[in-house]
C-alpha angles and dihedrals in degrees: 000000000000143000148215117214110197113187116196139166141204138160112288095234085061088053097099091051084056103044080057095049088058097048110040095027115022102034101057094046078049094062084048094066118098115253096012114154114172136322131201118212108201126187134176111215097213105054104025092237125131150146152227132215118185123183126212130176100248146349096276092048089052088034088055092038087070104108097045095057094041085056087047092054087043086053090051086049087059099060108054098277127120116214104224101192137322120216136198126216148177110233099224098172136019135175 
């Protein structure tokens, strides 16, 4: 299994516009790429920072999933959001 860890930041007064992003926009093109298996969106109230964590099968299926995610993090851009790094791991243990 592997994961992408997006860090991003915005200003805390914009964080209910993009609670609703995710939910309404990016989750849902999350669950369409291949290989997809779960994915955990964080945010901390005070600062505007947050994170996403999105889970896939294997290498290929995050590798492919590129551009998706790239349209989601444009989207985030829009509005009103900097994306501070995305990382890629191997998941190497879960509970």
């Amino acid at each position: 299994m592997n994961a992408r860890v997006t860090r991003f930041e915005g200003s805390p007064s914009d964080l209910d516009k993009g609670i609703k992003l995710i939910k309404d926009t990016i989750m849902p093109s999350a669950k369409k790429m291949s290989g997809f298996k779960n994915g955990y969106w964080f945010i901390d109230r005070a600062s505007g920072k947050g994170m996403a964590v999105t889970l896939f099968d294997n290498e290929a299926s995050m590798r492919g999933s590129e551009t998706a995610a790239e349209e989601s993090r444009a989207q985030a851009t829009r509005a009103g959001f900097r994306m501070i790094g995305v990382e890629r791991y191997e998941v190497v243990a879960q509970t």
